[in-house]
C-alpha positions as CSV (number, residue, x, y, z in Angstrom):
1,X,14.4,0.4,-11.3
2,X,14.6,3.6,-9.8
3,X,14.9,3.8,-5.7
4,X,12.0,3.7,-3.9
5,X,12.1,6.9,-1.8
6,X,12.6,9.6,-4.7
7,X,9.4,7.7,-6.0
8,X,7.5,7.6,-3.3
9,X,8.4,11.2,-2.6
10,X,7.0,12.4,-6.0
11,X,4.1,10.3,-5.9
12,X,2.7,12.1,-2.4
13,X,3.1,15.1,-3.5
14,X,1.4,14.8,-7.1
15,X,-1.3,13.2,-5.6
16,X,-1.8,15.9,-2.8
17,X,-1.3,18.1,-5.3
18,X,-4.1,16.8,-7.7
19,X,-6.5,17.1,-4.9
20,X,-6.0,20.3,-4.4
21,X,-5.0,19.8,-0.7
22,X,-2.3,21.9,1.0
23,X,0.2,20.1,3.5
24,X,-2.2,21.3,6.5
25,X,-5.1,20.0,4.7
26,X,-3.6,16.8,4.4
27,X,-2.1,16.7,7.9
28,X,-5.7,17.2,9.4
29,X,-7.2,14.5,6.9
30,X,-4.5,11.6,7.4
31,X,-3.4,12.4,11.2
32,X,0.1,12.1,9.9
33,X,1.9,15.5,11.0
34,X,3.0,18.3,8.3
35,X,6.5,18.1,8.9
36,X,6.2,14.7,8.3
37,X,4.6,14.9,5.1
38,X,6.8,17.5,3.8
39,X,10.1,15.0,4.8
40,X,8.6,12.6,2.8
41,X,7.7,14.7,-0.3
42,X,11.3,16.0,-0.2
43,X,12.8,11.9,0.2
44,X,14.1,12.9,3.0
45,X,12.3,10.1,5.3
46,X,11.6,6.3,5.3
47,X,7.9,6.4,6.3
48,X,6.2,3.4,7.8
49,X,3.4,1.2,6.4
50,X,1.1,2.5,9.1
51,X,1.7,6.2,8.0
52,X,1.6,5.3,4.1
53,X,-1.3,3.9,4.8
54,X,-2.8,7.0,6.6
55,X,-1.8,9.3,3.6
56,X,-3.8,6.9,0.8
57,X,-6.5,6.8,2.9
58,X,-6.8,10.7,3.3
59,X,-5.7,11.1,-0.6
60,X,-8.4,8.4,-1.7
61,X,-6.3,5.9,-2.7
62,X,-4.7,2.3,-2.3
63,X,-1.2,2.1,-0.5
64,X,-0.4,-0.2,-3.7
65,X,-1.3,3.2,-5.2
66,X,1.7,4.9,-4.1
67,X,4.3,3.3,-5.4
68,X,3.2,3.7,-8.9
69,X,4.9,6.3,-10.6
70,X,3.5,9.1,-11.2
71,X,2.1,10.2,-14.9
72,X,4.6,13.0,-15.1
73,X,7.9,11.3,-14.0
74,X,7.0,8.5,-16.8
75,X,9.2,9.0,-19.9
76,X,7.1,6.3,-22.1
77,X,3.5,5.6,-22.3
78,X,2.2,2.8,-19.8
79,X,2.9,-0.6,-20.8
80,X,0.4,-3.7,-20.0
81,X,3.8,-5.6,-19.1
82,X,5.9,-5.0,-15.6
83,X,8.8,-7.1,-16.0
84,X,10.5,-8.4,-12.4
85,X,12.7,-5.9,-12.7
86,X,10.9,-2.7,-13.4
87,X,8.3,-3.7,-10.0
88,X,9.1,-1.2,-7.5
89,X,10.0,-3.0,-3.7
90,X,9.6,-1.8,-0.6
91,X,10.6,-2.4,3.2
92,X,8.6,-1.4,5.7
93,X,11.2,0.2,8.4
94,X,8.8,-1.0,11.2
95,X,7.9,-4.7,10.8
96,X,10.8,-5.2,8.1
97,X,7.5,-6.7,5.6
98,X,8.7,-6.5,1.9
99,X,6.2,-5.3,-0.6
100,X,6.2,-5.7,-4.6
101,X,4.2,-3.7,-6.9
102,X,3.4,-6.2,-9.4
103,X,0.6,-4.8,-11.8
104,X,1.8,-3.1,-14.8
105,X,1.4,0.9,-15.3
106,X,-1.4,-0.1,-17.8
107,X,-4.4,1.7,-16.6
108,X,-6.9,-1.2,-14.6
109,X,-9.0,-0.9,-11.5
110,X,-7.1,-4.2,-10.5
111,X,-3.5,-4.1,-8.4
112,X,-1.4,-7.0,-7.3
113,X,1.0,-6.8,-4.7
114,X,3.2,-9.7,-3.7
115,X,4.3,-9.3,0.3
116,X,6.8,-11.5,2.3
117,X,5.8,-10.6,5.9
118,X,8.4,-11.9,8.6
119,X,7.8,-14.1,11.3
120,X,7.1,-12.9,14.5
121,X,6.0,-9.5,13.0
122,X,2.4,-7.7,13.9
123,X,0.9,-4.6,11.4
124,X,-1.8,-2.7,12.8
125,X,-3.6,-0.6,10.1
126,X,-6.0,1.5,12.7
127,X,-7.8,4.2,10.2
128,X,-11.3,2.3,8.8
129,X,-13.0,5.1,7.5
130,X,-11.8,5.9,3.2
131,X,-13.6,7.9,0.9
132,X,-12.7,5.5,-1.8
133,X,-14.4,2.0,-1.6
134,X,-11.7,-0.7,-1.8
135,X,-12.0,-4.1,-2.1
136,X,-9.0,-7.0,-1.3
137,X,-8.5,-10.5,-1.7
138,X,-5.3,-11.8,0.6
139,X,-4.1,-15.3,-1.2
140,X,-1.5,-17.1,1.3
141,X,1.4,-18.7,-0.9
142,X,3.4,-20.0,1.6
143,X,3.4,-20.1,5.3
144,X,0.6,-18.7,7.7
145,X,-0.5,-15.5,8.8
146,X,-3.7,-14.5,11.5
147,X,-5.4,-11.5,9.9
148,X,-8.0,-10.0,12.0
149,X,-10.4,-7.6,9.9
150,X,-12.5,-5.4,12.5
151,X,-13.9,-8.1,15.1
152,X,-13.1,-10.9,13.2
153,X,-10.1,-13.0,12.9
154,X,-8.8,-15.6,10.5
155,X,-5.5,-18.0,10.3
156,X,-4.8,-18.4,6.5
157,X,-2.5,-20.8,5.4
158,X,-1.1,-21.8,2.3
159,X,-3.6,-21.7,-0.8
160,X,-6.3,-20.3,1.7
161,X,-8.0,-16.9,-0.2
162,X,-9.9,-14.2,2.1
163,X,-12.1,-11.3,0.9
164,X,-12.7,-8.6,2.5
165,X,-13.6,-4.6,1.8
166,X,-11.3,-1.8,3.7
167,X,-13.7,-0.5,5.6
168,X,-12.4,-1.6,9.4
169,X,-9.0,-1.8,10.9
170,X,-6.7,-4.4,9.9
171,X,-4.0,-6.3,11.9
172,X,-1.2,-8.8,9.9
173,X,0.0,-11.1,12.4
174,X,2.3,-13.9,11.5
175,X,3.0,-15.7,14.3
176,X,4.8,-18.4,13.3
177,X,8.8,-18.7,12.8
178,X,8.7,-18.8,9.2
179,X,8.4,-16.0,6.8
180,X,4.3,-15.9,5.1
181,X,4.2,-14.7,1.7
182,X,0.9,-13.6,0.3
183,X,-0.8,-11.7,-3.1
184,X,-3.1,-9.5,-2.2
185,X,-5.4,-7.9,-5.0
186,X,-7.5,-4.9,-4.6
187,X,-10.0,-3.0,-6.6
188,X,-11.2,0.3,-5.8
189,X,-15.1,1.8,-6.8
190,X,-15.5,3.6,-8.3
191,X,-12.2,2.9,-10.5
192,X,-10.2,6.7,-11.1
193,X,-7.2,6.0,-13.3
194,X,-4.8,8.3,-11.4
């Protein structure tokens, strides 16, 4: 698999790029400087989950979303299969959560992500308001995490499930001294194969 940054660089800027918005535009939209965005379309930064976040918001899309890579740096048509090996993992450099990418390239309005969160470690996603309807379902394997969707606040533990649309701010709290690791699945209406 290739490393994360160079894809995460390419995939910004092809998907600012196919929405027609210029680094300003998308500054103003996402609240995440220029000069920020411009480090990370050249790979030259390790952007948080809270500012990753920001950017799919503001370019319509899911944060799963942009770790895919992107249609033009594929050499091969999308496969429905994503071995282990080919899923693309990240760290976030703030709360040191690992996230994997596990759906397939295959086109589908459904993505799977498999996250081990730390223990001790809080994730505040702040921005409510997408253009893009997106719907997630957070499926605790092991340990326990507190997630708090706008007002309200649930403690999921092992084999619980939660629903819930994107459409309010979003704090991951594990509170516990053990690591959590959850699947989260998300769907976004109307579906745009990017």
């Amino acid at each position: 698999m290739d490393d994360i940054t160079p894809r995460l660089a390419r995939r910004v800027h092809a998907l600012r790029e196919a929405s027609g918005l210029s680094l300003d535009a998308l500054a103003e939209r996402s609240g995440v400087s220029r000069s920020a965005i411009s480090l990370i379309e050249r790979g030259q930064s390790s952007p948080t989950a809270v500012v990753l976040d920001r950017l799919a918001a503001a370019l319509g899309v899911t944060l799963a979303s942009l770790f895919e890579a992107d249609a033009a740096a594929r050499t091969a048509a999308p496969a429905p299969l994503a071995r282990v090996a080919e899923q693309p993992v990240w760290t976030d450099p703030a709360s040191g959560y690992v996230r994997r990418n596990v759906s397939p390239a295959w086109p589908s309005p459904i993505q799977l992500v498999d996250v081990r969160f730390p223990p001790g470690q809080r994730l505040a996603y702040e921005q409510a308001a997408r253009e893009t309807e997106v719907h997630q379902q957070v499926w605790m394997i092991e340990g326990a995490m507190d997630l708090s969707v706008g007002r309200e606040t649930w403690r999921l533990e092992a084999g619980d499930c939660l629903a819930m649309q994107l459409d309010a701010p979003i704090v991951w709290h594990n509170p516990t001294r053990r690591a959590a690791r959850y699947l989260v699945a998300l769907v976004s209406l109307p579906w745009r194969n990017r």
